[in-house]
C-alpha positions in Angstrom: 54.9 100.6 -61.3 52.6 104.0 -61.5 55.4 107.0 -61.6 54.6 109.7 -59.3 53.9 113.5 -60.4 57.0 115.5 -61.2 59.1 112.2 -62.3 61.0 111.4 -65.2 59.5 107.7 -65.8 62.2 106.1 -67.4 60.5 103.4 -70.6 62.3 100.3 -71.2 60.9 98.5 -73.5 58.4 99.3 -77.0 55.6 98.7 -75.0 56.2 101.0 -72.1 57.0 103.6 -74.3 54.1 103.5 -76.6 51.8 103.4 -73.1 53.9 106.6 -71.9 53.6 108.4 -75.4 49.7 107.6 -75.6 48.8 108.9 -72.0 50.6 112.6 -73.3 48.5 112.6 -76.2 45.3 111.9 -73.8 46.0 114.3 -71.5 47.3 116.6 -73.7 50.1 117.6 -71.5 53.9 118.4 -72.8 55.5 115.4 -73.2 59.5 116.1 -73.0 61.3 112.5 -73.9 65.3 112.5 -72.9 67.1 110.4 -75.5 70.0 109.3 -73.3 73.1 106.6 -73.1 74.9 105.0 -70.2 78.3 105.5 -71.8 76.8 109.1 -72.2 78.7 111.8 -70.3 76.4 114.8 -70.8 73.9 113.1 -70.4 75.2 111.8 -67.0 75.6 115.8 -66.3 71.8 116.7 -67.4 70.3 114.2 -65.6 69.8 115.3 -62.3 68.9 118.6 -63.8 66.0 117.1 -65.4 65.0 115.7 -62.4 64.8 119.2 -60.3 62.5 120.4 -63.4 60.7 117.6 -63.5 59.6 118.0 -59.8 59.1 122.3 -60.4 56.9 121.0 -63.5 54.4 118.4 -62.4 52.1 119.6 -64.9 54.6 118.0 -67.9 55.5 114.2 -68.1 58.7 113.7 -68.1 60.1 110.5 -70.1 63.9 108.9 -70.6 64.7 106.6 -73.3 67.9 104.8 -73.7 68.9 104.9 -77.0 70.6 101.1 -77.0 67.5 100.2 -75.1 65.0 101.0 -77.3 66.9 101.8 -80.7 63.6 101.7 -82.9 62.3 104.6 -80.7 66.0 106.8 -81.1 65.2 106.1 -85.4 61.7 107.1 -85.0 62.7 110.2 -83.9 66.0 110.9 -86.3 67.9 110.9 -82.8 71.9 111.1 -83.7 73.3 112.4 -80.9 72.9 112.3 -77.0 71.0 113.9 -75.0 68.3 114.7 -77.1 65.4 116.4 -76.0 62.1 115.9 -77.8 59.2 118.2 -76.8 55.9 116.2 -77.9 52.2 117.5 -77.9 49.6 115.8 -79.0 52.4 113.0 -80.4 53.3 115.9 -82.3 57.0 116.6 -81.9 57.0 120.9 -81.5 60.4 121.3 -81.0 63.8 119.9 -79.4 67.1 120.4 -78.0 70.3 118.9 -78.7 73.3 118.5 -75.9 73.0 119.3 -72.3 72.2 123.1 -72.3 70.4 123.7 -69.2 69.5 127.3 -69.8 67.9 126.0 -73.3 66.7 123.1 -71.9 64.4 125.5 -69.4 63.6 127.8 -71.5 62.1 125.4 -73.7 60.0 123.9 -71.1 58.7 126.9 -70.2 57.8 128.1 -73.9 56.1 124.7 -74.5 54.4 124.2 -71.0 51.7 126.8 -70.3 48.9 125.3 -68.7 45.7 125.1 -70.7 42.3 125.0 -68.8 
């Protein structure tokens, strides 16, 4: 299932993941993963804010991983505690944020997301 602009495409397995992660290194856009859990309750908080960027910010892929789905993706990325965001370019991590701070969250986005022609 093809996600739609301004979505957070949630990866469920190594292989979804890996096809998600490659089309942000082709199109060189910001890639912005969410490392989440279920059980999770700030996550359960940030989520819906994610969403509303995600629509405002169509020009950044949004992805959610969850970390007892796909545990080999949490290690790859030293995630130790939920949410964390990871801001990719290029499959270059460039920076992230850890717990659900909105105002950092944005902000972040924002530094990371400038449209290059």
């Amino acid at each position: 299932m093809a996600a739609e602009e301004g979505q957070v495409i949630g990866c469920h397995s190594v292989d979804e993941w890996k096809e998600h992660f490659n089309k942000g290194i082709e199109s060189k856009k910001l890639v912005v993963v969410d490392f989440t859990a279920s059980w999770c309750g700030p996550c359960r908080f940030i989520s819906p804010i994610l969403a509303e960027i995600a629509k405002k910010t169509p020009h950044v892929i949004f992805l959610k991983v969850d970390v007892d789905e796909l545990k080999e993706v949490a290690q790859e990325f030293n995630v130790e505690a939920m949410p964390t965001f990871v801001f990719l370019k290029e499959g270059k991590e460039v920076d992230r944020v850890v717990g659900a701070k909105k105002d950092d969250l944005h902000a972040t986005i924002t530094k990371h997301a400038t449209v290059t022609a």
